[in-house]
C-alpha positions in Angstrom: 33.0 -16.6 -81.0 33.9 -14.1 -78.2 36.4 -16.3 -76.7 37.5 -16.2 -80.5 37.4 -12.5 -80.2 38.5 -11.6 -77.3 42.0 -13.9 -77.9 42.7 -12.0 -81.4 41.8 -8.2 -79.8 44.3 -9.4 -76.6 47.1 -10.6 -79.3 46.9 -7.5 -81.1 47.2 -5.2 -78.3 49.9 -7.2 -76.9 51.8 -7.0 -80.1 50.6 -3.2 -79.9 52.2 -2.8 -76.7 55.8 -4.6 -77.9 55.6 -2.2 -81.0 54.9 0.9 -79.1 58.0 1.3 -77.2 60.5 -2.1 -77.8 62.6 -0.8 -75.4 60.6 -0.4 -72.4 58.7 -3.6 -73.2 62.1 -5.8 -74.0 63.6 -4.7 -70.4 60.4 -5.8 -68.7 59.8 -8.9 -69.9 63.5 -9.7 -69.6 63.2 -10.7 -66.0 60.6 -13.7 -67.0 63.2 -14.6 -70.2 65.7 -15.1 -67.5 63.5 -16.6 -64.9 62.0 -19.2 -67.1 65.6 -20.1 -68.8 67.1 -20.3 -65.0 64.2 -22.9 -64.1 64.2 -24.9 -67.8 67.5 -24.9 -68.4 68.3 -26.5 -64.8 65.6 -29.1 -65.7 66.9 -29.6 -69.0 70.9 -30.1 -67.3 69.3 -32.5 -65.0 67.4 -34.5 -67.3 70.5 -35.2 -69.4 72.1 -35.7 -66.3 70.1 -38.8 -65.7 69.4 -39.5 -68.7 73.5 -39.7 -69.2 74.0 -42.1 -65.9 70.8 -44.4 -66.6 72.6 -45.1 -70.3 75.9 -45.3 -68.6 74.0 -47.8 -66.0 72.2 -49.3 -68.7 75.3 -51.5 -69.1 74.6 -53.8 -66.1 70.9 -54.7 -67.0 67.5 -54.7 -65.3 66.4 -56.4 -62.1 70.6 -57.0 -61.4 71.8 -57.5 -58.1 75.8 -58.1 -57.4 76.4 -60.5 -54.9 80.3 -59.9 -52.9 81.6 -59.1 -49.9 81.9 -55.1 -50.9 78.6 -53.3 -50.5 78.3 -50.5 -52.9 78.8 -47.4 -50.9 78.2 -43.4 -51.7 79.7 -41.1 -49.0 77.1 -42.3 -46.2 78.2 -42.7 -43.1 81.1 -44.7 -42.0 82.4 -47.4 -44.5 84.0 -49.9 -42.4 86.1 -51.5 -44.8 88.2 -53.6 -42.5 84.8 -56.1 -41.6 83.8 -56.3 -45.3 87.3 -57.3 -46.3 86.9 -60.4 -43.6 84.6 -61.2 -45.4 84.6 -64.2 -47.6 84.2 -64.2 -51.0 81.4 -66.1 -52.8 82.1 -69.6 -54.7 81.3 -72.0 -57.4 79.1 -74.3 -54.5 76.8 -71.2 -53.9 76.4 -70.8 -57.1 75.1 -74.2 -57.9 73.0 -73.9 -54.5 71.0 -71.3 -55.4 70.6 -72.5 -59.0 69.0 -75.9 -57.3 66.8 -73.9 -54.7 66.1 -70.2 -55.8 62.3 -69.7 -57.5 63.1 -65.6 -58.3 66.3 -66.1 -59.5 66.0 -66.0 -63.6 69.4 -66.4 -64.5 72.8 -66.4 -61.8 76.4 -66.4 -63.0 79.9 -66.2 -61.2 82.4 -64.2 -62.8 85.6 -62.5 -62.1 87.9 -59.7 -63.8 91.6 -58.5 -63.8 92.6 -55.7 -65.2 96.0 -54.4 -66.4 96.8 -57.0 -68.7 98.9 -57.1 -72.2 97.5 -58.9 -74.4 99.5 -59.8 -78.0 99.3 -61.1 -81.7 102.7 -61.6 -83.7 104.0 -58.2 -83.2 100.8 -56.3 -82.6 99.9 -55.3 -78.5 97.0 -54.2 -77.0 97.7 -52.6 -73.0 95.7 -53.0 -70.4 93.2 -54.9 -71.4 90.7 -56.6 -69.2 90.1 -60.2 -68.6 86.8 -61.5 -67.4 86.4 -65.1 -66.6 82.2 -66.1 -66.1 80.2 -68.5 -66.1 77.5 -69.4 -69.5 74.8 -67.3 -67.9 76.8 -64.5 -67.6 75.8 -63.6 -71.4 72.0 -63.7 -70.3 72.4 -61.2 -67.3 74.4 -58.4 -69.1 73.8 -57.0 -72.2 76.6 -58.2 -74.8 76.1 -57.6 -78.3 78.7 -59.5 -80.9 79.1 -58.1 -84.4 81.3 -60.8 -85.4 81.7 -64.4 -84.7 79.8 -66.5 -82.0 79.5 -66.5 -78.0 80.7 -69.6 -76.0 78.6 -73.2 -76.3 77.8 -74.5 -72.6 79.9 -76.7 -73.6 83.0 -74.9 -74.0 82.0 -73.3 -71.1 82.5 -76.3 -69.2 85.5 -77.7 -70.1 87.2 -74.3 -69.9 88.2 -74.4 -73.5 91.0 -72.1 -74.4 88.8 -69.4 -76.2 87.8 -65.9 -76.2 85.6 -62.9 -77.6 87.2 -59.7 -77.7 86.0 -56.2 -77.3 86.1 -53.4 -80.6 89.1 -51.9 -79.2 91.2 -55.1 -79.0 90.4 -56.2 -82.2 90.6 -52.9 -83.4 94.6 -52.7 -82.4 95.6 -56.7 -82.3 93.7 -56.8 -86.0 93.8 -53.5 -87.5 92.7 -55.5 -91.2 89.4 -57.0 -89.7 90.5 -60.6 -89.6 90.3 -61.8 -86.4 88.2 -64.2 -86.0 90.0 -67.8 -85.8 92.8 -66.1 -84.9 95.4 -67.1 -81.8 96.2 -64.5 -78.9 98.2 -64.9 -76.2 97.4 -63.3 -72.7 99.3 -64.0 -69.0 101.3 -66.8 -71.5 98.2 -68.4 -72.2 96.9 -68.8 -75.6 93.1 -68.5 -76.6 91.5 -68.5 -79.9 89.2 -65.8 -81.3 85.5 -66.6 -81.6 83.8 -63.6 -81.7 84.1 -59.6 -81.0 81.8 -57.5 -79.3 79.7 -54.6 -80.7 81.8 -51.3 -79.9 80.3 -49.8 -76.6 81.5 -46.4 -76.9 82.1 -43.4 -73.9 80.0 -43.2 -71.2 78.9 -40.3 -69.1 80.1 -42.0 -65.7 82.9 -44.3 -65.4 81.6 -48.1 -66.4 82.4 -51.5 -67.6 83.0 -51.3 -71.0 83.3 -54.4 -73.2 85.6 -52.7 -75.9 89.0 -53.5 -73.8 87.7 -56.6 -72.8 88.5 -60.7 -73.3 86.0 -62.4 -72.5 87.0 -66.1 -71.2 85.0 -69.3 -70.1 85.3 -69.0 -66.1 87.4 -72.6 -65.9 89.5 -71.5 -68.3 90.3 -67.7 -65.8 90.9 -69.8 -62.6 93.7 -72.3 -64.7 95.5 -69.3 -65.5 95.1 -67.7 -62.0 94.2 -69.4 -59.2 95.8 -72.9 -60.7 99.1 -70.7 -60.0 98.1 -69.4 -56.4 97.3 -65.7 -57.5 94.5 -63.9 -55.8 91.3 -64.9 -56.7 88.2 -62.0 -55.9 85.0 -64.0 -57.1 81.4 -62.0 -56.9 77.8 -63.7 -58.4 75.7 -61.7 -60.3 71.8 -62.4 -60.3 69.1 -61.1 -62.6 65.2 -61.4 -61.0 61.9 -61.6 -63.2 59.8 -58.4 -64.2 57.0 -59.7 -62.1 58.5 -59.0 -59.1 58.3 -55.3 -58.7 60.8 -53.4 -56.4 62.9 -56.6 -56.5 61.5 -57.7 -52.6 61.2 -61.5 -53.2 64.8 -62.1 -55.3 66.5 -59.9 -51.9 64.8 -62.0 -49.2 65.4 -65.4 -51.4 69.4 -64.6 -52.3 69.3 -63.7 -48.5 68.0 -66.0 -46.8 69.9 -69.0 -48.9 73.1 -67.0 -48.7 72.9 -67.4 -45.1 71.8 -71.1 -45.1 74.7 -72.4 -47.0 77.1 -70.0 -45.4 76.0 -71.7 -41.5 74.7 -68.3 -39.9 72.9 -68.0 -36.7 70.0 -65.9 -36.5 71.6 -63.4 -34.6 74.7 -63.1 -36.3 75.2 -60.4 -38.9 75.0 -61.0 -42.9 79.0 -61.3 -43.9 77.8 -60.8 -47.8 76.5 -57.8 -49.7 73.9 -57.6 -52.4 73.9 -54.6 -54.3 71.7 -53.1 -56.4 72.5 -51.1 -60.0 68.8 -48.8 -59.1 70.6 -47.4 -55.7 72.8 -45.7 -57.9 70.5 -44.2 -59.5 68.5 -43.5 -56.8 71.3 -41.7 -55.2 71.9 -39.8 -58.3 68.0 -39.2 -58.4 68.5 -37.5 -54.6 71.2 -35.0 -55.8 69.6 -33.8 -59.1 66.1 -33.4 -57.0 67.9 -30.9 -54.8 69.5 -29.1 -58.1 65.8 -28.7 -59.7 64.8 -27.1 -56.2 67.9 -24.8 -56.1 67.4 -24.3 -59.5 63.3 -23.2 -59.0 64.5 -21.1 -56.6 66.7 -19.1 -58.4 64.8 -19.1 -61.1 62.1 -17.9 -59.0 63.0 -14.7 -57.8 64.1 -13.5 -61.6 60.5 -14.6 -62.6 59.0 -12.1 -59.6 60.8 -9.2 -60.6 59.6 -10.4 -64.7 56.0 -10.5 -62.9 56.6 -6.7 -61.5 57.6 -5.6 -64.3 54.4 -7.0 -66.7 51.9 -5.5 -64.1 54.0 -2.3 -64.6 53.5 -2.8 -68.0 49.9 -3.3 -67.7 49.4 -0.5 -65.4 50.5 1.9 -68.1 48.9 0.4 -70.9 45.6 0.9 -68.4 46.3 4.7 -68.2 46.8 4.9 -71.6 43.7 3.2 -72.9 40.9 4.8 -69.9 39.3 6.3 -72.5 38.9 3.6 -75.1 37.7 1.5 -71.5 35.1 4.0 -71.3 33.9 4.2 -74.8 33.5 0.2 -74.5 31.6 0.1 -71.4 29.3 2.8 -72.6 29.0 0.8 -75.8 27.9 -2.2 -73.3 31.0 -4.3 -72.8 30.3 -6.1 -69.5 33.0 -5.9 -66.8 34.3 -9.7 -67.2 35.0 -8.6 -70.8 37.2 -5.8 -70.0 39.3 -8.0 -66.9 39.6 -11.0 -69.5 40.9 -8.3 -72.2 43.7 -7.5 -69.9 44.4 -11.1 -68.2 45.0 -12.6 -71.6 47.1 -9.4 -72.8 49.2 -9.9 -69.8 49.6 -14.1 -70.3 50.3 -12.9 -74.1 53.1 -10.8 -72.9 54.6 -12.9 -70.5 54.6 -15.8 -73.2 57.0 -13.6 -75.0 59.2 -13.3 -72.6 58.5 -17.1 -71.8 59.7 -18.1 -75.5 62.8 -16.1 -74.9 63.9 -18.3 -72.3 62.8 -21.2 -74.0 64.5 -20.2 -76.8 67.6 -19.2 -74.9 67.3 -23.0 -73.2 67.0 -25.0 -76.8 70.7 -22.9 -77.6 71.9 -25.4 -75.1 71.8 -28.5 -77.2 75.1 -26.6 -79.1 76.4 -27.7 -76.1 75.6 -31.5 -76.0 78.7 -34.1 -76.5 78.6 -37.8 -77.1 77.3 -38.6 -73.8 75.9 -35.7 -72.2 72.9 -34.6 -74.5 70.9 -31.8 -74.0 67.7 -31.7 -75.4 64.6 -29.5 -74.3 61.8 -32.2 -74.2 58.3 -31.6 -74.3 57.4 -31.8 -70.7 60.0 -28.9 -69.7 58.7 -27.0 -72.8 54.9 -27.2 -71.4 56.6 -26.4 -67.5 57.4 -23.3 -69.0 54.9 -22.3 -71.0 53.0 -22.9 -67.8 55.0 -21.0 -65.3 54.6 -18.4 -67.9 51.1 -17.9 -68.3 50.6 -18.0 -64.9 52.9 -15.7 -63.9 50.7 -13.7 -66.6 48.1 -14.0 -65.1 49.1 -13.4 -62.2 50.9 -10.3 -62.8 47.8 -9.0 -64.4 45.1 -9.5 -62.2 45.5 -5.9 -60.4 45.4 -4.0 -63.6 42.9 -6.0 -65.3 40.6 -5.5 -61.9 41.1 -1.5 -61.9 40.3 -1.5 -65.5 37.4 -3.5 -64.9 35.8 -1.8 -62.2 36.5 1.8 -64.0 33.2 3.9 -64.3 32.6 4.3 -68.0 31.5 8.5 -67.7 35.1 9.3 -65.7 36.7 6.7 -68.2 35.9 9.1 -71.1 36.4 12.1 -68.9 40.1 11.2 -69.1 40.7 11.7 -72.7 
């Protein structure tokens, strides 16, 4: 009950204290409003930062590794591109070699894409569009939704069958009536018959695959239309790894160690492959917005201090102004810890205010969101700064609430 009592006393004078001169009290607490926005908002940018590039990333599935020649690469050191194009590229035989031998390996696929292609029905054209050419598995590695029609049989996969699954955008232009399915195209002077269309995928925050410009193709039936006719063939295998194995150690060593095995290296010589993982993206990206949130603390920091100078000025006055009413409670027997916790929760309660502004000021933000950059101010960032601001409360109050405390109760009422 005096918890009870003391909160409600501390809320009113509080509120007493905003009432009493607005003014004063707004341009105070105005350094914590824009304090606590600087901090939030930074963490809220960042969050939808990530949360933007994980759904962008989201399109190459979980537990993925890419297995090529190229090693993904982010502005570290030197890139020597010259040895990694000596490399060679990986094939079919690998493939089937680590299908036979791998134990980590859930699902592996070869596949292969070329872009810039025109691809036409009667009269209607669709520009560069993208042709993929993979093998069956392909469909359980990546996530690829169909709205209409079917995906390839292992089967047709097989043979090479002259038949394809289109993105939304294709269809969208090549069948602008929403009958496309049966339907003959023609692509590089190649004919292939519609099966099925993907879901549409939409924008993404960074540039990523996207299966809306796509045809999709049985792998047999890519290399008849390119490498059958001596045009550069770029092959990579793409591996997806089980739950179970956390951090992805065991698929690595394993792709690693048979890579090498069927490839003839010696011990000593380097790897001439790269496997790449989708996570070092984000980990990358995870290294750049951690530095943003500290930059952003900081900032945010030193407009919270001057926030926290100005509440103990605050509380200061509202000290001088009550002495009297201090002394008429200790003479009436409030204990000491009654009169510091009085004050404390007065300050937190004004530094909440000025912790709601910027939190307020932060949820405005969300105006600001597009397709794939959302901003939202999620709980955890709301509780950050409701901390941040009842601590600078209380810290910003301890000084005042201790000389109030410690306040003789006869000189108290003297000062009326």
């Amino acid at each position: 009950m005096l918890f009870i009592k003391l909160f409600f006393e501390s809320f009113r004078f509080a509120v007493h204290a905003l009432k009493e001169n607005i003014l004063r009290t707004v341009l105070s607490l105005l350094g914590v409003t824009v304090g606590i926005f600087a901090i939030i908002a930074i963490f809220t940018l960042v969050d939808a930062l990530n949360n933007g590039i994980q759904s962008s990333l989201s399109v190459f599935g979980n537990n993925v590794i890419y297995i090529g020649k190229w090693p993904f690469s982010f502005g570290e050191g030197e890139y020597p591109w010259w040895k990694y194009y000596r490399r060679p590229n990986p094939d079919k035989s690998e493939l089937e070699f680590i299908q036979e031998n791998a134990k980590w390996v859930q699902s592996i696929a070869i596949y292969e894409q070329k872009r810039g292609n025109t691809i036409n029905y009667r009269s209607n054209t669709f520009e560069d569009g993208k042709i993929i050419g993979a093998s069956y598995e392909y469909n359980k590695i990546n996530s690829m939704p169909i709205s209409e029609g079917r995906y390839f049989t292992q089967g047709e996969m097989s043979a090479g069958t002259q038949k394809a699954v289109i993105g939304s955008d294709v269809a969208k232009q090549l069948f602008p009536n929403g009958d496309g399915l049966g339907k003959i195209i023609k692509a590089k002077g190649t004919k292939f018959q519609v099966i099925g269309i993907f879901e549409k995928q939409g924008e993404s925050f960074i540039p990523t695959p996207s299966n809306d410009d796509v045809i999709f193709i049985p792998y047999n039936s890519f290399i008849k239309m390119y490498a059958s006719k001596g045009r550069w063939i770029n092959t990579n295998l793409i591996a997806k790894g089980y739950d179970k194995d956390e951090n992805m150690g065991e698929i690595l060593a394993e792709l690693r160690g048979l890579l090498r095995i069927k490839r003839g290296l010696k011990p000593k010589e380097d790897d001439d492959f790269a496997l790449n993982r989708t996570d070092a993206i984000v980990e990358f990206v995870n290294g750049i917005t951690g530095s943003l949130k500290v930059a952003g603390g900081i900032i945010g920091l030193f407009s919270i201090l001057v926030g926290g100078f100005s509440i103990a000025n605050i509380m200061f006055v509202s000290v001088k102004e009550r002495t009297s009413q201090i002394g008429i409670q200790k003479a009436l027997g409030a204990k000491n810890y009654f009169i510091l916790l009085q004050f404390l929760c007065e300050s937190m309660f004004l530094s909440f205010f000025g912790g709601m502004g910027g939190l307020f000021l932060v949820s405005l933000l969300s105006l600001l969101s597009t397709e794939t950059f959302v901003i939202s101010l999620n709980f955890t960032n709301l509780i950050i700064g409701m901390l941040i601001s009842g601590l600078i409360g209380i810290i910003s109050g301890i000084a005042p609430a201790i000389s109030a405390a410690k306040m003789d109760p006869v000189e108290a009422m003297r000062a009326a």
